[in-house]
N, C-alpha and C positions, 0 to 999 in steps of 0.2 A: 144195776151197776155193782162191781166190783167193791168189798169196804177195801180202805186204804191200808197195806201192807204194813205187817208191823216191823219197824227198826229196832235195830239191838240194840241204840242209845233212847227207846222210847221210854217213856213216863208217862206213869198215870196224870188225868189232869181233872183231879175232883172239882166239882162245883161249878165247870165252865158253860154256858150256855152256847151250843151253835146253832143260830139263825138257818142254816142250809147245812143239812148230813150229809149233804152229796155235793162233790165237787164239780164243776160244766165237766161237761164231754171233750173232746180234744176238738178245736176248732168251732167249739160255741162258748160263750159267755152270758156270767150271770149280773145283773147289775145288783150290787149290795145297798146301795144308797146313791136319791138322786146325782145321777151325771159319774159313775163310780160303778165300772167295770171288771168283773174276776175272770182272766183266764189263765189257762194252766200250761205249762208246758213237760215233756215228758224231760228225765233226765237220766244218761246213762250208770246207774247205781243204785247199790239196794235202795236209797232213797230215794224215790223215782221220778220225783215231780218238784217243779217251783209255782208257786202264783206269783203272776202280772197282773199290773193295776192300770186298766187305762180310764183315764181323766177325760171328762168333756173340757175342750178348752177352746172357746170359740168353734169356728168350723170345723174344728178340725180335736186331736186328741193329743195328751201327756203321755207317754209309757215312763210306768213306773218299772225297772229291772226287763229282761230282758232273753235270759235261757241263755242254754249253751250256743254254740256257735258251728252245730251239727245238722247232716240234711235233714233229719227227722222233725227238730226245731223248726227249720226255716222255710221246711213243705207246709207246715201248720200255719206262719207267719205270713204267706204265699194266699194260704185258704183264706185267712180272714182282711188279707189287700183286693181280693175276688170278689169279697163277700161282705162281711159286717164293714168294713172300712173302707170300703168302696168308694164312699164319699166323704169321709172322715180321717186324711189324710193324716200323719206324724207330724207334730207341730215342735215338738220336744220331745227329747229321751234322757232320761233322770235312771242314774245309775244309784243305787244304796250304797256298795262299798264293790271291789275287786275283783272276788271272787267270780272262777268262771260261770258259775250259772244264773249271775246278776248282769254282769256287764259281756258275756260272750257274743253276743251279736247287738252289741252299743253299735260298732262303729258301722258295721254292717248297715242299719236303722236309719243312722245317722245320714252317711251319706248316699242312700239308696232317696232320704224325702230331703237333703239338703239344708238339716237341722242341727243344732250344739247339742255333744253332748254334755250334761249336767252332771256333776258330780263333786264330791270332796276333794279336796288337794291332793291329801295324804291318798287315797283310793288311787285317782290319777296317778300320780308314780309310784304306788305299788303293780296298778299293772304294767304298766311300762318297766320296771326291774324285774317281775317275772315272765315276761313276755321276750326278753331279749337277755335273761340270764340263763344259765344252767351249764354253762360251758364247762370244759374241764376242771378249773378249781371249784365253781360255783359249788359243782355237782359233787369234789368231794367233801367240801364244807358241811354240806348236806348229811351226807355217809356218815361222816366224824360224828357228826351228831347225835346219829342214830345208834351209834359204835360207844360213844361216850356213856347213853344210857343202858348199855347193857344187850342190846338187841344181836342176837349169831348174825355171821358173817354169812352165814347163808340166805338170811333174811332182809340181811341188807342190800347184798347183791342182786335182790328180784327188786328190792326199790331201785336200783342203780337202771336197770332194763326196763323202767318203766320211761324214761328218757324226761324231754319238756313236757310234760302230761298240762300247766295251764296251756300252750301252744295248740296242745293239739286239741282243745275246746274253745279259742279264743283266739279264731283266725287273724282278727287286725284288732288294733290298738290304736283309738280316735289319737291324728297327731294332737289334739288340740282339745280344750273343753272351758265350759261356763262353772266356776266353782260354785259350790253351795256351801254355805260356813254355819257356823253354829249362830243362830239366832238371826236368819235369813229370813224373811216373811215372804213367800212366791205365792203371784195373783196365778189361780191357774182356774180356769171358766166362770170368773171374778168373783173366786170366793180365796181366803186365805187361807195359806197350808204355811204353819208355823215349823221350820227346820229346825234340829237337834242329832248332835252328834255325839255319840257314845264310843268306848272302847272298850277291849278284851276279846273279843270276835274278831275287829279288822280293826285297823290305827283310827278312823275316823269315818265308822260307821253312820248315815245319816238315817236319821228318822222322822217323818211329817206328819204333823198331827194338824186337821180340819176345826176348829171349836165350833164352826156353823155345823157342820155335818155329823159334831163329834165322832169324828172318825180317825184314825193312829194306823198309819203305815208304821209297823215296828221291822220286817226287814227278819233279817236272821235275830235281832237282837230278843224280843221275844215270842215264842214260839208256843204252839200250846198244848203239845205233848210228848217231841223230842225235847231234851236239850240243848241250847247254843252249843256247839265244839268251842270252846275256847284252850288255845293249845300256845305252847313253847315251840317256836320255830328257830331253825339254822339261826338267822339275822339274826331276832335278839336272844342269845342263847342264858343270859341272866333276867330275862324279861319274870316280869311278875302282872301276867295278864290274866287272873285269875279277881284276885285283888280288883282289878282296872273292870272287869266288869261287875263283881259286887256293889263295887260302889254306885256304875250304873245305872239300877237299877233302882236306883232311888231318883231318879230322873225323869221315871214315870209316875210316881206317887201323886203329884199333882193334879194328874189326870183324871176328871171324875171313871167311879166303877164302870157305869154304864156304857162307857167308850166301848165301840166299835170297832177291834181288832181284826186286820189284815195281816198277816205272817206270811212270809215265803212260803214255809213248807207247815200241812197239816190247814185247819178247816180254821174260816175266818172265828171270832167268839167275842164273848163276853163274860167277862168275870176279871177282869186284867187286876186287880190288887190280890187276890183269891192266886191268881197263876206267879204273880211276882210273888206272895208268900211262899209257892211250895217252890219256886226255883231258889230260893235262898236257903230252906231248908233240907231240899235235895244237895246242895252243894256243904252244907253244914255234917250231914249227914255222910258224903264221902270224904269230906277229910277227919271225921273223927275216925271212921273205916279205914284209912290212908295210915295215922299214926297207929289202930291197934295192931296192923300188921308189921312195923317196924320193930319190934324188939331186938332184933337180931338187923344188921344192914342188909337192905337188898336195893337192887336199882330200878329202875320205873320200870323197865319190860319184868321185871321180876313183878311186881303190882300190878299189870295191867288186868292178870282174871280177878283180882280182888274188885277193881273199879268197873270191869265191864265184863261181864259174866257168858256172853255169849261167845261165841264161836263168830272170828273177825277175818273177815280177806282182808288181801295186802292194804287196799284205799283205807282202810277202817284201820288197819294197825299203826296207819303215820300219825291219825288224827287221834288214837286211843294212846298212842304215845306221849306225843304233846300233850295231852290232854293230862295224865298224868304225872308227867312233869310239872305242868301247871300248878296242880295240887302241891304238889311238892317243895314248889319256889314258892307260894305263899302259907306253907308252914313256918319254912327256915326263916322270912323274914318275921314270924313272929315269934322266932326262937324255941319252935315246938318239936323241931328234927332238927340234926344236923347232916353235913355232907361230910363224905369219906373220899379222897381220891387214890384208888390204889397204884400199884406200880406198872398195871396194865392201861393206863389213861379212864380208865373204868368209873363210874360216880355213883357212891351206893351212900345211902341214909337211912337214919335212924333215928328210934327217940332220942330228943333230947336229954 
């Protein structure tokens, strides 16, 4: 097998132990821990894959998250109703947060086995707001945005030509769903998966952690050799989601070491206090990088080879944007840059 392709947001991830170096094959599954199923779906981007977590839950099974909402996804999801799930019908579909390659074929799932979808509130009408937004102002609130940080016009306009892009990975949007709130306790093949909800990644990102199986669905929130994107979007253009997932991450501390990590993307592990130290000093580490480059004002597209050093297509440059905006909103509010607004609508910072 193939190792896993390196991304331009990758990091090293000392000290982690993975139970399995190899991910299943496309259309087979590896069981991590009794009744606790890993499969993989392919996804259209240099990052090319998500893991699914399916749950024994009585006769039948839990899907944890879900892939895009593309044929290549749903021939696989086809394979294993053929084959492993054959008699192990969709009991529930439990969404983590929004994004299309968690909830893209929710509803699809949903009403193909006649199950609720599961999910956070806040998840639920995020995708419903991007699912049926982008219209003409949506779309130029979008642009301004991107315009506001400094990014050419020529640059912007190939985001503009990328149209409803969640749409077009995210064919329906369940009308309807079963919330999961923070400190939820869900029996699922009667063992207890304790809910937790974080932010800085999505409004209300959920997480489940087993204490019998010790085992931690962490979801995008953490990963174990990319980085979370956590990025300044259109909507909250003064957001401070950078902040909102530091603080996170102490959410997990509780957790004994030994836990058992499941991640979206990248191999299941162990070492989770060891991987939450180096993300907090990886992120320590780019905003001290953030302010040495400020002597003079520049604006986030100005920073962005300082924070991300590779060579980025369009999808990478929305998320390498926000993303250093990010940075940026949680210097200023601890007073360590300031913001410049020039007479071009233009937003450049600097040391304080």
């Amino acid at each position: 097998m193939k190792p896993e392709p390196e991304h331009p947001l990758a990091a090293p991830a000392p000290g982690l132990v993975h139970p399995w170096p190899e991910p299943p094959e496309g259309g087979a599954s590896i069981e991590v821990a009794p009744g606790i199923r890993w499969i993989r779906m392919p996804l259209p981007f240099q990052l090319n894959h998500i893991n699914l977590w399916l749950l024994e839950d009585g006769d039948g099974i839990t899907v944890v998250d879900t892939g895009v909402g593309l044929p290549p996804t749903r021939a696989l999801w086809e394979g294993f109703f053929a084959g492993e799930l054959r008699e192990r019908p969709i009991r529930r579909v439990l969404v983590t947060h929004f994004h299309p390659d968690h909830i893209g074929n929710a509803d699809w799932l949903a009403q193909r086995f006649g199950v609720d979808l599961w999910c956070p509130q806040a998840e639920w009408l995020m995708a419903q707001l991007a699912w049926q937004g982008m219209g003409g102002n949506e779309t130029e609130k979008r642009l301004n945005h991107y315009r506001r940080h400094g990014v050419p016009e020529a640059q912007v306009e190939a985001f503009r030509g990328r149209g409803n892009h969640f749409r077009q990975l995210v064919p329906t949007v369940a009308p309807d769903f079963r919330a999961v709130r923070e400190g939820d306790v869900l029996t699922i093949g009667g063992r207890a998966w304790h809910a937790f909800t974080v932010m800085g990644h999505a409004p209300e990102h959920a997480c489940l952690y087993c204490p019998e199986a010790n085992v931690l669905i962490s979801g995008d929130q953490v990963l174990p050799k990319i980085t979370t994107n956590v990025s300044v979007w259109p909507d909250q253009p003064h957001g401070n989601p950078l902040k909102l997932y530091l603080d996170s991450l102490g959410r997990f501390r509780p957790l004994p070491e030994p836990t058992l990590v499941l991640p979206s993307h990248g191999l299941p592990f162990r070492g989770l206090h060891r991987r939450l130290d180096y993300l907090q000093h990886h992120h320590d580490e780019r905003l001290s990088e953030t302010i040495d480059a400020l002597a003079e004002p520049r604006t986030a597209h100005d920073l962005v080879p300082v924070l991300f050093r590779r060579r980025l297509d369009a999808h990478q440059l929305g998320f390498a944007i926000g993303e250093t905006v990010a940075h940026l909103h949680f210097l200023e509010a601890q007073g360590q840059v300031s913001r410049l607004v020039g007479a071009d609508g233009v937003h450049r910072f600097r040391k304080a």
